[in-house]
C-alpha positions as CSV (number, residue, x, y, z in Angstrom):
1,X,27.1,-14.8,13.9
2,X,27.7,-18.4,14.1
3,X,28.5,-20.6,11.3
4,X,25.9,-22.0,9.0
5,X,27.3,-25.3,9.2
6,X,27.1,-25.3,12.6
7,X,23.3,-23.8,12.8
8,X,21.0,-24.0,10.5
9,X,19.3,-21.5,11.4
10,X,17.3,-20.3,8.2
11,X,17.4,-16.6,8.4
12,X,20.4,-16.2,9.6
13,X,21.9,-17.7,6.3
14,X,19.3,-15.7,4.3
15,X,20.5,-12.6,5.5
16,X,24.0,-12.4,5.6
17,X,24.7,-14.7,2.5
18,X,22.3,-13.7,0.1
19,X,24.9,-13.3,-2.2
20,X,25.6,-16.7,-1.8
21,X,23.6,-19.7,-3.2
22,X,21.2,-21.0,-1.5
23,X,22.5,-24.5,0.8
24,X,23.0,-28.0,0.4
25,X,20.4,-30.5,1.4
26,X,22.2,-31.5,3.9
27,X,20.8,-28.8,6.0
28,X,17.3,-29.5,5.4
29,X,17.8,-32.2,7.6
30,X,18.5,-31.2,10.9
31,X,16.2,-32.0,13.5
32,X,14.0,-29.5,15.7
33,X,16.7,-30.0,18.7
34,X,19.5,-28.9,16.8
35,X,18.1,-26.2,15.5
36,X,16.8,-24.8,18.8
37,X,19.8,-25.5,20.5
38,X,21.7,-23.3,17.6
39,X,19.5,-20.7,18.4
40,X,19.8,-20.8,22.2
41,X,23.6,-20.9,21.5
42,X,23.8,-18.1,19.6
43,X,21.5,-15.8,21.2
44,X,19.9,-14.4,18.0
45,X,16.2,-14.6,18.1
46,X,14.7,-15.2,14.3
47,X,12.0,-13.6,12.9
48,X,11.1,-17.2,11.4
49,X,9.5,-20.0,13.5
50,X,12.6,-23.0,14.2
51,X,9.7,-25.9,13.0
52,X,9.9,-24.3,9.8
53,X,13.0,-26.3,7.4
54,X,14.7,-24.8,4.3
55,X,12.2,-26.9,2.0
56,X,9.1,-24.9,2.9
57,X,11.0,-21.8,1.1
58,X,12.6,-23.9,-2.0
59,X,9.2,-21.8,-3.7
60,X,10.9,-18.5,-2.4
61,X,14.4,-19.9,-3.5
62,X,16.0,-18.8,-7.1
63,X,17.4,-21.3,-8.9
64,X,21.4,-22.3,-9.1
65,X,22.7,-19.8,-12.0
66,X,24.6,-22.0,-14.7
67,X,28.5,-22.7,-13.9
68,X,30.1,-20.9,-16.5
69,X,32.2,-22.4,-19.1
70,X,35.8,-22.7,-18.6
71,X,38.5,-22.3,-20.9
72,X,39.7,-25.6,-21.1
73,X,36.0,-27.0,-21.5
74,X,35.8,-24.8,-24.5
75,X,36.9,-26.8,-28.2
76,X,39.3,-24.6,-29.5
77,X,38.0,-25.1,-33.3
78,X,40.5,-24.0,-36.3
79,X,38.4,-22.4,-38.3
80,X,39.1,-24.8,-41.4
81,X,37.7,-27.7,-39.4
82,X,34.3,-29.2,-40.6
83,X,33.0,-28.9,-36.9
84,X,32.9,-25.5,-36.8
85,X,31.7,-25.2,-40.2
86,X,28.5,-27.1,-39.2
87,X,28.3,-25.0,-36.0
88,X,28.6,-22.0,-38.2
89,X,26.6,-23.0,-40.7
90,X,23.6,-24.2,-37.6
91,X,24.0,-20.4,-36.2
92,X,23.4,-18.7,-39.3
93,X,20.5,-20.7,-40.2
94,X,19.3,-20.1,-36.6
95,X,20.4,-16.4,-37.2
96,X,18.0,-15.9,-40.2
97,X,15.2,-17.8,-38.7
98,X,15.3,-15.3,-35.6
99,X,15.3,-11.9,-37.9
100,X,12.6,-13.4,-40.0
101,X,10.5,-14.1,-37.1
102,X,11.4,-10.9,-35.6
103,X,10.3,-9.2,-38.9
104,X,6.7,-11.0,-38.8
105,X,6.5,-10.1,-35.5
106,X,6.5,-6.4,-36.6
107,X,5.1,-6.6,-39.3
108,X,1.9,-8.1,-37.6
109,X,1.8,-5.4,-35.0
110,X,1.7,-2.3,-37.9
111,X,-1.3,-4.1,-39.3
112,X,-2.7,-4.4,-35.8
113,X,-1.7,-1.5,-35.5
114,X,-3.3,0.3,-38.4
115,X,-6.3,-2.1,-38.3
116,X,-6.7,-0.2,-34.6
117,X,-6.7,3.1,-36.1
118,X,-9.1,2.4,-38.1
119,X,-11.5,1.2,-35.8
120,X,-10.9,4.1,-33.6
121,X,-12.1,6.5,-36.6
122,X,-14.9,4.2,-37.4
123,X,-16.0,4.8,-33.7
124,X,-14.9,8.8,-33.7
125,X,-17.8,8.7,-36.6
126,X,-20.5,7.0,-34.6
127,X,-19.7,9.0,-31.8
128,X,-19.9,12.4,-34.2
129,X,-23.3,10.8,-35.6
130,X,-24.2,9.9,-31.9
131,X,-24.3,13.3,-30.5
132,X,-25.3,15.4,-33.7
133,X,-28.5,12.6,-32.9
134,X,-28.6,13.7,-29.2
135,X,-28.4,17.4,-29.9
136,X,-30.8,17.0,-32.2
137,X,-33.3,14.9,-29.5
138,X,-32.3,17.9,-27.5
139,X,-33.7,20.3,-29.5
140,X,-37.1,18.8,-30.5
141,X,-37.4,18.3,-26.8
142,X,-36.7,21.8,-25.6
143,X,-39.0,23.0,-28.5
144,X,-41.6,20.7,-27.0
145,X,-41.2,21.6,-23.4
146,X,-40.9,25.7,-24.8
147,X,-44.6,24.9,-26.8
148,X,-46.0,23.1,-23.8
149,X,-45.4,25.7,-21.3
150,X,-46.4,28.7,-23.3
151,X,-49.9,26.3,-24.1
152,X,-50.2,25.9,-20.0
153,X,-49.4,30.1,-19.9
154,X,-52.2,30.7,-22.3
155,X,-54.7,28.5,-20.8
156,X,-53.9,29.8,-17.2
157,X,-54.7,33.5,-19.0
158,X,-58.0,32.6,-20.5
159,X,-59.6,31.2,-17.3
């Protein structure tokens, strides 16, 4: 494989360094003849087009993950200090204000939660009333169809 430096060729980098972040901007721009001449170099046919440059996928791109803090960026506090006092103070109040949230936040879903089950028996009892209704209709129907037959069978019998 050649190097990406050397040939910016996009899926070439995609593939074997995916691990690795995505490149500088640098890349982006190379020009149509030095891509193509990349490719013609190296041999390896890509499954993307050459006119397309690493901008059209920046939407397909993550983002850079956050450098992590080193040690020596890190304030070593003494933990008599008024700094980390006020940090400590800032966290707890921050603290509290995320447990009380979180504890509206459930609190809120058992009352949706029992305002749900409620409604769901309100309509288990119009559905109970609904069919007792249609059985009913049922009935008086059949009963009609049962009277209006035998009145057809006792006409046909008389004539």
């Amino acid at each position: 494989m050649s190097d990406p430096k050397q040939c910016p060729d996009v899926s070439a980098q995609f593939s074997s360094f995916s691990h690795m972040p995505a490149p500088s901007m640098a890349l982006n721009q190379t020009t149509h003849m030095e891509r193509m001449q990349c490719s013609q170099s190296s041999g390896a046919q890509s499954s993307v087009p050459h006119h397309l440059s690493l901008q059209e996928f920046s939407t397909f791109l993550l983002p850079f993950p956050p450098e992590p803090l080193q040690n020596s960026m890190r304030r070593n506090l003494s933990k008599d200090s008024t700094e980390y006092r006020l940090r400590r103070e800032r966290n707890n109040i921050a603290v509290r204000k995320s447990r009380d949230k979180a504890r509206r936040r459930i609190q809120l879903t058992q009352q949706r939660a029992l305002q749900l089950q409620e409604e769901n028996h309100r309509l288990q009892m119009v559905i109970g009333k609904l069919t007792h209704e249609l059985d009913t209709l049922k009935n008086v129907l059949s009963q009609r169809h049962i009277q209006t037959t035998a009145d057809s069978m006792a006409r046909e019998k008389r004539f």
